[in-house]
Structure formats: structure tokens, C-alpha cells
C-alpha positions as CSV (number, residue, x, y, z in Angstrom):
1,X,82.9,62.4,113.9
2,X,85.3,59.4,113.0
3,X,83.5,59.0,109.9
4,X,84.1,62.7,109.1
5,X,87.7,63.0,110.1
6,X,88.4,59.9,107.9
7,X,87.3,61.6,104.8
8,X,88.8,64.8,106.0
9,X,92.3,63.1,106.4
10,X,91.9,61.6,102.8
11,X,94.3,63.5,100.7
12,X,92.4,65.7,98.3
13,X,93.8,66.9,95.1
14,X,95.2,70.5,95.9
15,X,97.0,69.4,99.1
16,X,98.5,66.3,97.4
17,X,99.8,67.5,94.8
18,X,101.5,70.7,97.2
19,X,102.5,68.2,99.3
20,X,104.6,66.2,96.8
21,X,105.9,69.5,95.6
22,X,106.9,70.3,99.0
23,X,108.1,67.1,99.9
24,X,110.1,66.4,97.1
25,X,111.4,70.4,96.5
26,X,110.3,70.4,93.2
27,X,112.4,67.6,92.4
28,X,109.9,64.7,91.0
29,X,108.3,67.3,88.3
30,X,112.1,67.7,86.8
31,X,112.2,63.6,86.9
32,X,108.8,63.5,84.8
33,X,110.5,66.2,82.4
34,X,113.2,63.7,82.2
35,X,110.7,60.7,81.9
36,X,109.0,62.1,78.9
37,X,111.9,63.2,77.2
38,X,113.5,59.8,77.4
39,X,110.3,57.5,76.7
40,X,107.6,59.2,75.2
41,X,107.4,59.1,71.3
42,X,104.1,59.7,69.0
43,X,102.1,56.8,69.0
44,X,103.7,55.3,72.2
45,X,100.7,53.5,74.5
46,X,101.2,54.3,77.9
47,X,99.8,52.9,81.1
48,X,99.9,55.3,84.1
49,X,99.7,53.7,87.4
50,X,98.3,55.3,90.4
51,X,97.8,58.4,87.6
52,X,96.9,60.6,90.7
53,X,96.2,64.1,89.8
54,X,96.9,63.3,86.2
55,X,99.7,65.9,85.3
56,X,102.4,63.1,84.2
57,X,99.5,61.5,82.0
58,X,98.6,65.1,80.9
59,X,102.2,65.9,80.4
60,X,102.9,62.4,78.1
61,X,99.8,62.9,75.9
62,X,101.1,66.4,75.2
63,X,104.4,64.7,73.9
64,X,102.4,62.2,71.6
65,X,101.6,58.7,74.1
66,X,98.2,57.7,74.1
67,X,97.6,57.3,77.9
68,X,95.2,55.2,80.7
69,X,95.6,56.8,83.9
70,X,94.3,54.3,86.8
71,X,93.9,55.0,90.3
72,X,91.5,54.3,92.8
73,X,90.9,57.7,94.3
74,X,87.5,59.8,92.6
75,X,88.8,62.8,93.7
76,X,91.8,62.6,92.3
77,X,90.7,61.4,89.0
78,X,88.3,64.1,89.3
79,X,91.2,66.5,89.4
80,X,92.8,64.9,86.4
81,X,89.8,64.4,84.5
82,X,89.6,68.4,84.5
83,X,93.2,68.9,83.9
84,X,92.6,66.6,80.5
85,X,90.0,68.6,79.5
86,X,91.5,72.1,80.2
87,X,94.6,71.0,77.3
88,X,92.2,69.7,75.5
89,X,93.2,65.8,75.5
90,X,90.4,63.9,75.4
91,X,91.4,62.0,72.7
92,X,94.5,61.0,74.2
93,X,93.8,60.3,77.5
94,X,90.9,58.2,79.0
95,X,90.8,57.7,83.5
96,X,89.6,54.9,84.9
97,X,88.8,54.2,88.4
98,X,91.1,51.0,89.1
99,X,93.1,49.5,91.6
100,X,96.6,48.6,90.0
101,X,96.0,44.6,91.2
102,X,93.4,44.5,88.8
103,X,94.8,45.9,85.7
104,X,96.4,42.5,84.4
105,X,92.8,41.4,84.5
106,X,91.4,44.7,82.9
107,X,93.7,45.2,80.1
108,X,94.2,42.7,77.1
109,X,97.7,41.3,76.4
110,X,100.1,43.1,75.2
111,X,98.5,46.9,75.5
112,X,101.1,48.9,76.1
113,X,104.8,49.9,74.9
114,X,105.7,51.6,78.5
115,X,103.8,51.8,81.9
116,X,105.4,54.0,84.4
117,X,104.2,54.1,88.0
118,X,105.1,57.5,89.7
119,X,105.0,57.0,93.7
120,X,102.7,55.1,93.7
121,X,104.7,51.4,94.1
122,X,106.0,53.1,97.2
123,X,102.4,53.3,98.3
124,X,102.0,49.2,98.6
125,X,102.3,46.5,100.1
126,X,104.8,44.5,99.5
127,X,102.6,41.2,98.5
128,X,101.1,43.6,96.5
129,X,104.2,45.2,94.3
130,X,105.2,41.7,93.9
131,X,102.4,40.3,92.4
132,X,102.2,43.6,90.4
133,X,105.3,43.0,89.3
134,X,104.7,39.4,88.1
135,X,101.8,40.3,85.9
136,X,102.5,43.3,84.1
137,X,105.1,41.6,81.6
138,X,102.0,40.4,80.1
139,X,100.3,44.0,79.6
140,X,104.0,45.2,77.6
141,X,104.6,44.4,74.4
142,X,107.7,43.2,73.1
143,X,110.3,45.7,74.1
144,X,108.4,47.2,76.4
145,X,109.3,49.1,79.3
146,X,108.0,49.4,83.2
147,X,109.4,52.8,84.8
148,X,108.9,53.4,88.2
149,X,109.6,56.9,90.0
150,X,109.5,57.0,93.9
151,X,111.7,57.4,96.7
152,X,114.2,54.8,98.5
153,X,116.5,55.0,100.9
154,X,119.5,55.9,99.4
155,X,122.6,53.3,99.5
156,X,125.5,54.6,102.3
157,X,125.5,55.0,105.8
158,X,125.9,59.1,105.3
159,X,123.7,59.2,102.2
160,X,121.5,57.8,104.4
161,X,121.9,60.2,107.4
162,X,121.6,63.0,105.3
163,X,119.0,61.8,103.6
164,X,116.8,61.6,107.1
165,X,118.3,64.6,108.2
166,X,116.6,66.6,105.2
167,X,113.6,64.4,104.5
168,X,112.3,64.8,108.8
169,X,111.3,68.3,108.5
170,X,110.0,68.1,104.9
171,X,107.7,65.5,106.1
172,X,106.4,67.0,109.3
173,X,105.9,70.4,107.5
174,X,104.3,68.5,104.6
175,X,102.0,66.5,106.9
176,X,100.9,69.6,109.1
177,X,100.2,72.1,105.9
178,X,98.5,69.5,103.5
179,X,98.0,66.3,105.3
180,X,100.0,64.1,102.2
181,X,102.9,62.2,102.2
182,X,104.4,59.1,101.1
183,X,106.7,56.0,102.3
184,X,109.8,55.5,100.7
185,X,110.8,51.6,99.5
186,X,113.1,49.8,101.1
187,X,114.6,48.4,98.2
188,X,114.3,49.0,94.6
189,X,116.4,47.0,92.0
190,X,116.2,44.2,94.3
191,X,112.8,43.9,93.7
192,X,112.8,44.1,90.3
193,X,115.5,41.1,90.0
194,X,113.5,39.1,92.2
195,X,110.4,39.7,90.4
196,X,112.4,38.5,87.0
197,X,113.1,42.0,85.6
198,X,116.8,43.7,84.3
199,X,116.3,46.5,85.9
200,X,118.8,49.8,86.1
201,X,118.6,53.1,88.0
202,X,118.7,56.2,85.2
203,X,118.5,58.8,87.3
204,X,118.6,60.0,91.2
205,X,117.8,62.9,92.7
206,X,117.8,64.5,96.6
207,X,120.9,62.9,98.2
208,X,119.5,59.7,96.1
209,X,116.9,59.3,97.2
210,X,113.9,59.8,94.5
211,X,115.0,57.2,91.6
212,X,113.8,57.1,88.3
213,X,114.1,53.1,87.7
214,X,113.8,51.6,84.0
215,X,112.6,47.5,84.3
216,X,112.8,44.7,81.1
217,X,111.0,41.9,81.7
218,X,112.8,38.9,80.8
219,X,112.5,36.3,78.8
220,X,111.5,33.7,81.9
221,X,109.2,35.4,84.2
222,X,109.8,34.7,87.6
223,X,107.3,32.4,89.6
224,X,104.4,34.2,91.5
225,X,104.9,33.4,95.0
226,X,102.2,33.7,97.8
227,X,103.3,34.6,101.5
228,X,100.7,33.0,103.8
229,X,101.3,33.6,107.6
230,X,99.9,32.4,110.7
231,X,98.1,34.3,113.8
232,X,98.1,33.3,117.2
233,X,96.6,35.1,120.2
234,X,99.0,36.4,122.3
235,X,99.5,38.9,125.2
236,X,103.1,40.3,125.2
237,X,105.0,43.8,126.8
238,X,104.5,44.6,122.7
239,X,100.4,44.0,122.5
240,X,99.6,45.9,125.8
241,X,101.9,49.0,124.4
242,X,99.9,48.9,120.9
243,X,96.8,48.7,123.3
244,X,97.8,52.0,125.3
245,X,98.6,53.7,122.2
246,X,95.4,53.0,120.5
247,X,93.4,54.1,123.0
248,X,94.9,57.5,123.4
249,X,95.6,58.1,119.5
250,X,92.9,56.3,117.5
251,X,92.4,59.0,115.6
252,X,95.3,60.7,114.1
253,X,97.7,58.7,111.6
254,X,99.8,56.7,112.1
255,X,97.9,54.1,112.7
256,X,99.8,50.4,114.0
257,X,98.4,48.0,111.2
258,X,99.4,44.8,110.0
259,X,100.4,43.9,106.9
260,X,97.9,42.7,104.5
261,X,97.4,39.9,103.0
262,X,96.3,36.1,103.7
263,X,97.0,34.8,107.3
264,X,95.9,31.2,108.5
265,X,94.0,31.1,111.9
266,X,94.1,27.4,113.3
267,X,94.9,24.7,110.3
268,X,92.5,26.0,107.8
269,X,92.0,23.6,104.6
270,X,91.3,24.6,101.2
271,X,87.1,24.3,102.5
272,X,87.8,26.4,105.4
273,X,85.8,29.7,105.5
274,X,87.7,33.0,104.5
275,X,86.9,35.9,107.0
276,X,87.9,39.8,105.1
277,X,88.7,41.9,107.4
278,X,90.8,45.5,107.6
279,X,94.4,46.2,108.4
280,X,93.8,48.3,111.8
281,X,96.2,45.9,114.2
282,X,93.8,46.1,117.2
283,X,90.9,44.8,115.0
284,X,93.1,42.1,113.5
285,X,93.6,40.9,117.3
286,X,90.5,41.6,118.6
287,X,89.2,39.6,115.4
288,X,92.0,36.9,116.3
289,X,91.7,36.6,120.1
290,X,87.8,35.2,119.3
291,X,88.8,32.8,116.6
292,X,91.7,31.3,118.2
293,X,91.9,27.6,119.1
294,X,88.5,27.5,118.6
295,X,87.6,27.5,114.8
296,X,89.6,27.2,111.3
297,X,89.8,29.9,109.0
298,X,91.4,31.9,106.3
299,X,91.8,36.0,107.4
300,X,92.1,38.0,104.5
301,X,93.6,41.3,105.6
302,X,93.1,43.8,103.0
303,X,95.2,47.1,103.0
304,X,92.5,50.3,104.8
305,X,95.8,52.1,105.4
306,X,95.0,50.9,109.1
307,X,92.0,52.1,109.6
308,X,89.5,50.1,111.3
309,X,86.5,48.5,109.2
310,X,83.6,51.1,110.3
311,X,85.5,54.4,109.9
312,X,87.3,52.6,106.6
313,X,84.2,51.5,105.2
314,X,82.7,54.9,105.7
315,X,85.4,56.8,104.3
316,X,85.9,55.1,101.4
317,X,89.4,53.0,102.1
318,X,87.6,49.7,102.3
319,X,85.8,49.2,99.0
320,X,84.8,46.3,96.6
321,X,88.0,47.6,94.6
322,X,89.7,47.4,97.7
323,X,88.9,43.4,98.5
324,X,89.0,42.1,94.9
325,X,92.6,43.5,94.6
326,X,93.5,42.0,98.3
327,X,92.0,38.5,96.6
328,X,94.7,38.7,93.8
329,X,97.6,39.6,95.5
330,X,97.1,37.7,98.4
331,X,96.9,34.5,96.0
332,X,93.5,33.2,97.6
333,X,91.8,31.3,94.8
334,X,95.4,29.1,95.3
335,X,94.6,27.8,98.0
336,X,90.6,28.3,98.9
337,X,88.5,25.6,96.7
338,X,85.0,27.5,97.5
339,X,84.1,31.4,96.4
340,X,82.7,32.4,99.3
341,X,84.0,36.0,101.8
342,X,82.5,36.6,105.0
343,X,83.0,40.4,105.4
344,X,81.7,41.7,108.5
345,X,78.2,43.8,108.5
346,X,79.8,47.6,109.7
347,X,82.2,46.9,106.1
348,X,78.1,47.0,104.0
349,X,78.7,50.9,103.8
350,X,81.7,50.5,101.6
351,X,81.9,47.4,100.0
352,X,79.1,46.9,97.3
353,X,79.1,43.5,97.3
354,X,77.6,43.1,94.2
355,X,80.4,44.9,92.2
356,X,82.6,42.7,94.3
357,X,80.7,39.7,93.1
358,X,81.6,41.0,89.5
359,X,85.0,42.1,89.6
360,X,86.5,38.6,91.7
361,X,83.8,36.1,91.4
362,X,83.7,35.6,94.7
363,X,80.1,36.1,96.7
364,X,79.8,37.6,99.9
365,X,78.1,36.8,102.9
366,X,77.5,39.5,105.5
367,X,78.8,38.2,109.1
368,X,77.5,39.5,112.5
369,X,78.5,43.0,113.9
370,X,80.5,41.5,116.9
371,X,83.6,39.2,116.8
372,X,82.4,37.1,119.7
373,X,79.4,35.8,117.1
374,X,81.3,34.6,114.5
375,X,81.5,31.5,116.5
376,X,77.8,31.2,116.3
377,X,77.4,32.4,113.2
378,X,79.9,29.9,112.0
379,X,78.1,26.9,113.7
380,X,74.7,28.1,112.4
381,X,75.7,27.7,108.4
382,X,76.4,31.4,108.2
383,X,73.0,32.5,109.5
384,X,72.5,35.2,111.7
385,X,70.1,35.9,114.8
386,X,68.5,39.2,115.3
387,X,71.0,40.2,118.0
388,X,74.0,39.3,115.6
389,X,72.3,41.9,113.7
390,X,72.2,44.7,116.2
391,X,74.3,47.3,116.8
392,X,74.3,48.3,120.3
393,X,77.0,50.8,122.4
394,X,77.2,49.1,125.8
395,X,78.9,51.3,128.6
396,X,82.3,50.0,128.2
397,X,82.6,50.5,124.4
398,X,81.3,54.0,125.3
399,X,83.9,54.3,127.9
400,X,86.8,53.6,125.9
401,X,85.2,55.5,122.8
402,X,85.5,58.9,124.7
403,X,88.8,58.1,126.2
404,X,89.9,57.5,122.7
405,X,88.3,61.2,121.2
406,X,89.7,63.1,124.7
407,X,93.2,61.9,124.0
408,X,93.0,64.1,120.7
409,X,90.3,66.8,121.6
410,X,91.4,66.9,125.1
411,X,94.7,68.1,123.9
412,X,93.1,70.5,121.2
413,X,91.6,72.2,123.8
414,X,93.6,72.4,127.3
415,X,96.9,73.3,125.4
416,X,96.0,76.8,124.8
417,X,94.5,77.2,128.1
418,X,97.4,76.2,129.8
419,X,99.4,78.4,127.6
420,X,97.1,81.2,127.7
421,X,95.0,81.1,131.0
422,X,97.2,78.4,132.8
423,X,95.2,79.5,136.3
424,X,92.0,78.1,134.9
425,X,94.0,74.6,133.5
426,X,92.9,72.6,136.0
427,X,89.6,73.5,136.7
428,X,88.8,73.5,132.9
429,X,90.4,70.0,132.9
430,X,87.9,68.9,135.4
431,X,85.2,70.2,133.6
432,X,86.1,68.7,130.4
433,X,86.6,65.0,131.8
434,X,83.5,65.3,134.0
435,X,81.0,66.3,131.1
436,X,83.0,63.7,128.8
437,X,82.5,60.4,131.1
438,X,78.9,61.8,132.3
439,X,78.0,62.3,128.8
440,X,79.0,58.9,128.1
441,X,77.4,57.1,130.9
442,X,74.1,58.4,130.3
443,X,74.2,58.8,126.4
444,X,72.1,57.0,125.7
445,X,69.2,58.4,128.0
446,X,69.9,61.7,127.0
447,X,66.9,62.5,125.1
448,X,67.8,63.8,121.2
449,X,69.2,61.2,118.7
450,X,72.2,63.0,117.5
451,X,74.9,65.4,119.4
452,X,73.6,68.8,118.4
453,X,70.6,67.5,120.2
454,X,72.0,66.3,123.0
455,X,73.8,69.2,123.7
456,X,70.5,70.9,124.9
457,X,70.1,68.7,128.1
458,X,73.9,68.0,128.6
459,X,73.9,72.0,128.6
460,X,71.4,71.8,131.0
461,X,72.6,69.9,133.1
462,X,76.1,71.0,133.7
463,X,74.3,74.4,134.7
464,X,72.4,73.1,137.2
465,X,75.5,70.8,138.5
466,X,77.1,74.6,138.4
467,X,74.5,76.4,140.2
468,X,74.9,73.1,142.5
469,X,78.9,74.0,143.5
470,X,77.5,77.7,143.9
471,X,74.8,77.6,146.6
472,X,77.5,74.4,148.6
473,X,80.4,77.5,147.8
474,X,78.4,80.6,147.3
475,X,80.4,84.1,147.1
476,X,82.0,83.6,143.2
477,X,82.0,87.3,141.4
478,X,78.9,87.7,139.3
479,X,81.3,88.4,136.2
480,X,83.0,84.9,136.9
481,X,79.6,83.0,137.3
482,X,78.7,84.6,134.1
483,X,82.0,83.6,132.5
484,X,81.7,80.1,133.9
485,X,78.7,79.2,133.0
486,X,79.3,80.7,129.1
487,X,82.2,78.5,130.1
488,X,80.5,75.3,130.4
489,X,77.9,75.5,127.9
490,X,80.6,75.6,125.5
491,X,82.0,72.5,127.1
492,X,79.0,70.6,127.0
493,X,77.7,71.7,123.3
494,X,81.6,70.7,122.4
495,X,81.6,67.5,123.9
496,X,77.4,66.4,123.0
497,X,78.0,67.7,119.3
498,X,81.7,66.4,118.4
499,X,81.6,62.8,120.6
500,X,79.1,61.5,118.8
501,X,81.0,60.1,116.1
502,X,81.9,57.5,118.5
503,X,79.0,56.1,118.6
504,X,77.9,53.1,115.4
505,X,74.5,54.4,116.3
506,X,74.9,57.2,114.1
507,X,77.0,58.6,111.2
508,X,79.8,60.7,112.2
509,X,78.8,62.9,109.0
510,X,75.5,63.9,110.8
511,X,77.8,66.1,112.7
512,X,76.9,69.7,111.3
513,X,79.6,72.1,112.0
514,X,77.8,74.7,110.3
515,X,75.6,75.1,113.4
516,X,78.2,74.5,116.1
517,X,80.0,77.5,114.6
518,X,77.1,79.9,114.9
519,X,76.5,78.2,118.7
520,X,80.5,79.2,119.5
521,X,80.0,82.4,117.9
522,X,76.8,82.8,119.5
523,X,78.6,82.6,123.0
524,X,81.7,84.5,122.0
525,X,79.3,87.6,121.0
526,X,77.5,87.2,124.7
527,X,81.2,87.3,126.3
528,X,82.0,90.7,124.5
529,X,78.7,92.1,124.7
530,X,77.3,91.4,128.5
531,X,80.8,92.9,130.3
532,X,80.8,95.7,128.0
533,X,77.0,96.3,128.9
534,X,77.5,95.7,132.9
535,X,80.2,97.3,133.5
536,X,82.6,94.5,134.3
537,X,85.3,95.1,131.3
């Protein structure tokens, strides 16, 4: 299930591009009218960063650039790709699937007379936008122009008030219809100055806050500069609050995460081993708490939107594209003299390591499944042992799995009964946790290797503990044992068929809604149909 809520969460095309329209009222489309009008002249060469859905690159090729859209989503090039050929543009536009760190690399010198970068600097990390920032002078050429569109907070106390005031409801209806929406930068000319631009606002919109920004390079570029931080284990009132909320909202964003980049565990040297890991802030400790005082190496945190490595690998947010960019902006070949990533095994799903190899130079070794290892694994020249290998799902990883997935489904489910049948809350509630820890202690004896099979004996089971509580408490109406047990083997085909995403011993795609669907509706037909034939409605 993880797997599949990950991919279900990423944005696809339609909903993004509502959701910016939503978000924005309409606002940033009348900022790209104004973009084009002011910049875009026959002939110009454009780069589009973080291109998206493609409609500014569509909408500048119309006007005459020649325009390369980036951006590392498929889908949504997908969606542009079909948007260029429905004008007609071929010819003016070419996509590529690239993340923005790597377009200084990409692209020779001097490519392009404008790049503009529409929400999409918002979107990063501020290691990131800086070393962004301190390579594109060398994509422009001379007189070239970087314009950035995205939102900011806008400057004054009640610019700023109003400014939440309007933007708090826009986000939370955005969020609930279309699951999109962005992060507004703290700063914006500030950057720009410290990154060695001249840099002006043009134009501002929405209580000021969505700026159109036009940047110069100047002559002198500023100096790249690298932010390397240290990690220490630590249990604080802060760390055991993170830990309660992660293990009642795991699932739904936002996620706590830490920011990425390259952290220094110990006194690592420039021969000290570099560990890749994601950005979720209870895998960052966990990762931490086994390293600490006991070994020294670089952590190279790289941006999964806080997502931790399985689910992130799986879903597509932790990706060779992903690393190699975290290796540039991060400034590791500055201070690593080897070429060598451990990236840990779950990660193999996402990462080719091959394309990887090709896009960094750097190789990649393929550490054990468990932090506690590494220490081992470490010691043993990077060689793993069978059980280093093996994924296994002991009973307190299970435990706190399904305490994790009842925080969100528990809630999906008992809300309407206690709004709607608030007499059966309780007992319902009962039923739920009981099936949910029982399924999780005995999960793996539970013959069947995925949910939808489980939930045959897990059915079977809560019937007989059923017909158990009726012969110790007989004299239950035959309409409400009928009702209980339909009831139940709801319960149990729920809890079998939609827990088994947290288990790494399967793929949370294998989940097949498809047949749960006609299992519900199977059950909802017997509740109509059986009263209306007895008697009892």
C-alpha cells in the first residue's frame, strides 16, 4: 500500500496544473502573458526550468523562442510532450527529462539568451537554488537574462497577514481537490544578490506575493559556496515529538525531513566513505543513531520530499537523477578524494545505478538492508553476508507498521461511524484494532503471500472468534449476527488486503483494488438482499 499511495500522492498532470490555477486564482497564467510579451522575440533561445506541463514553453514557441523544457517528472513531460504536438511545435520545442542541477553539465556554454524558471525555484532546496544560481551565468549568453516566477512572502507585516489570511484556504482546498501545491521562498532578490546577480522585481501580483523577478549576471560571479553540517545522536523533548508524530501520520504529507545535502558524521576525511541516503527525518536518525561515535562518514542526504528510501525509491522520488543532482549541489567531489556511494539495498528499485555511474562518475556499492550492519559491512570492505541481504519483518517492525497505517485508516473508517451509527463506535473500534494487531502478530503464518489472500483465513478467523463471543453471550437477534458477521468480514478483508503494504516483503502495488471493490460490493448486495428476503427490513 505505501508504495501505491506514494505514486497516488505524486501530482499528476490534470490536478497540477488545476491546482496552480486554483492556488494562484488565475493569477500566474496573466504573469506568463506578461513574461512572453516582455522577453520573447523570434529567434530567442529559451531554457524552461522545471517546464512542468509545458504550457509557458508551448506559449513562448508560439511567440517565436526556440525552447528546452526540463523537468524531472515523466508524467508531466508526458503532458507537455502532447501539448507540443497538438500546436504543432515540434520544431520549436524539444523536452528532456532532467533535473535542473544537471543542466550546467548538459548544456554547452553560452546556449541560451533567457531561461526562466516558473515555480519551480520555490520547489528547492536552498543548497540547491544556490548552486543553480552559480552555474547558470555560464548557460546565458552575453546579455542574457534568468527570470524566475514563484511566490514569496510579501514584504510588510499586513501584506503579510493578508497574504496568509488568503493563501490558508486556497491551499487546504487546493490540497484536498487535487493533491498540488507549492512553497513560497523566503527571500527573493536577496538571493539573487548573494548569488552575484542585479536582480529587480518587474511585476507582483496577489497582495505581492507571486513575483515575476528579472536576474543579470554580473561581471564577477560570486564564489560557489558548500554548507556542510554535522549530526549527532540526540534524544531531546523535540526527537520524541517527531517520533509520536511519525508513528501516527507516516503516511499523509507533510512529512518532518531534513534538509538535504552533505552532513559529516564523526570527523570524516576526504577518504572517508559517503553513505546516500533520503530526506525522511526519522530515517536520517535512525541512520545516525547506528553510526554515531562509532564510525566516520560523509551522509549525503538527497531531497525524496521526505519520504523514506523504500516508499521513495518505489515511487519514483529517489532516482539516479535524483543522487547525481544531490552530488552537485551538495559540493561532494570538494571534499571526497574517492568516487565511491554506498546507497542502501531497499534504494535498488529506483536508483539505476548504472545511469548513476554515467551521469556523476561516481560508482555505487549496494549496502545492507538494516542500519545496524553498516557497521559490519563497513569493517568487512563493503562486503555483505547473506543476512545483511535479507529482508525480514520481525514483530516489532510489524507492530509499529500497523500502528502507523491505523492512525490514517483507522480514522477513514470510524469517523463516519461515529457520525452515522455512533452506537456501534466502540464496538467497531474494538474490532478494528483487534483484527489489526492479530493480523500483525501472526502475519506471517497466515497462509497466502499477499493480502487479498490472507484475507481468506483472517476472514475465517474473526468468524469463528465471533461465533466464540456468541455461544459465551448467546441471545444476539439473528438479523444483528447476520449484520455482524457481514460486519467483520469486511473488517478483516479491509485490514488483510490494505495492510500489506507495510510489509518490504511485498510491493504495495500488488494490492488490487479492483477485486476488493467487487468483495465490498459483494457484501453490500448480501446486506440489501438477505433482510429484504427474511423479512427483517
Amino acid at each position: 500500500m505505501a508504495t501505491v499511495l506514494m505514486k497516488w500522492l505524486e501530482t499528476s498532470p490534470k490536478r497540477y496544473d488545476r491546482g496552480i490555477k486554483l492556488l494562484t486564482l488565475g493569477r500566474v497564467r496573466q504573469m506568463h502573458d506578461q513574461m512572453v510579451e516582455q522577453y520573447i522575440r523570434p529567434g530567442v533561445r529559451v531554457l524552461d526550468v522545471g517546464c512542468g506541463t509545458g504550457d509557458l514553453s508551448v506559449r513562448m514557441a508560439q511567440a517565436g523562442a526556440t525552447v528546452v523544457g526540463i523537468d524531472l517528472s515523466p508524467q508531466m513531460l508526458g503532458a507537455a510532450s502532447s501539448k507540443v504536438i497538438a500546436h504543432q511545435l515540434q520544431g520549436k520545442v524539444s523536452l528532456q527529462i532532467l533535473d535542473a542541477a544537471l543542466a550546467p553539465d548538459e548544456f554547452p556554454a553560452h546556449s541560451f539568451d533567457l531561461i526562466v524558471a516558473s515555480l519551480s525555484f520555490s520547489e528547492m532546496s536552498p543548497e540547491a537554488r544556490r548552486y543553480l544560481l552559480g552555474r547558470l551565468p555560464a548557460l546565458l549568453s552575453p546579455g542574457g537574462r534568468l527570470v524566475v516566477i514563484d511566490e514569496t512572502r510579501p514584504p510588510g507585516f499586513f501584506s503579510r497577514l493578508g497574504y496568509a489570511l488568503l493563501r490558508a484556504p486556497l491551499a487546504a482546498l487546493t490540497w484536498l481537490l487535487t493533491r498540488a501545491t507549492t512553497h513560497p521562498l523566503k527571500d527573493d532578490i536577496s538571493m539573487f544578490a548573494q548569488a552575484g546577480y542585479r536582480a529587480e522585481v518587474r511585476h507582483r501580483a496577489l497582495l505581492g506575493s507571486l513575483v515575476m523577478m528579472e536576474a543579470v549576471p554580473e561581471d564577477v560571479p560570486a564564489p560557489q559556496r558548500y554548507v556542510i553540517r554535522r549530526l549527532r545522536h540526540q534524544v531531546t523533548f523535540k526527537t520524541v515529538l517527531k517520533d509520536v508524530l511519525v508513528l501516527f501520520n507516516r503516511l499523509i504529507p507533510p512529512y518532518p525531513k531534513v534538509t538535504p545535502g552533505l552532513y559529516a558524521v564523526g570527523e570524516p576525511d576526504a577518504h572517508a566513505p559517503v553513505l546516500v541516503t533520503g530526506n525522511f527525518d526519522l530515517t536520517v536518525r535512525r541512520l545516525v543513531k547506528a553510526l554515531d561515535r562509532q564510525v566516520d562518514v560523509w551522509l549525503l542526504v538527497v531531497d525524496t520530499t521526505g519520504i523514506n528510501v523504500w516508499c521513495a525509491a518505489g515511487g519514483g522520488f529517489f532516482t539516479a537523477e535524483k543522487v547525481a543532482a544531490a552530488i552537485k549541489t551538495a559540493g561532494l567531489e570538494a571534499v571526497v578524494a574517492h568516487h565511491a556511494l554506498v546507497l542502501p539495498q531497499l534504494a535498488a528499485a529506483g536508483v539505476d545505478g548504472w545511469k548513476l555511474r554515467k551521469l556523476s562518475g561516481w560508482g555505487v556499492h549496494w549496502g545492507p538492508v538494516r542500519a545496524v550492519d553498516i557497521l559490519a559491512y563497513l569493517a568487512a570492505g563493503k562486503k555483505k553476508t547473506a543476512a545483511m541481504r535479507t529482508v525480514t519483518f520481525p514483530l516489532k517492525d510489524r507492530l509499529e507498521m500497523v500502528t502507523v497505517t491505523l492512525a490514517f485508516y483507522g480514522l477513514m473508517i470510524l469517523l463516519p461511524v461515529f457520525i452515522f451509527w455512533r452506537g456501534l463506535f466502540w464496538p467497531v473500534t474494538a474490532a478494528l484494532l483487534g483484527l489489526a494487531y492479530f493480523y500483525a502478530v501472526v502475519h506471517p503464518w497466515l497462509p497466502g503471500r499477499d493480502g487479498l489472500e490472507k484475507t481468506i483465513p483472517l476472514t475465517g478467523i474473526a468468524l469463528l472468534g465471533f461465533a466464540g463471543y456468541l455461544w459465551l453471550a448467546p441471545g444476539m437477534p439473528a438479523d444483528q449476527i447476520f449484520y455482524w458477521a457481514l460486519g467483520l468480514s469486511g473488517l478483516a478483508v479491509f485490514t488483510a488486503a490494505e495492510m500489506q503494504g507495510m510489509s518490504p516483503l511485498m510491493r504495495g502495488e500488488q494490492a488490487n483494488w479492483t477485486i476488493e471493490g467487487v468483495v465490498y460490493a459483494g457484501l453490500g448486495a448480501l446486506a440489501w438482499l438477505v433482510p429484504l428476503l427474511t423479512g427483517w427490513r
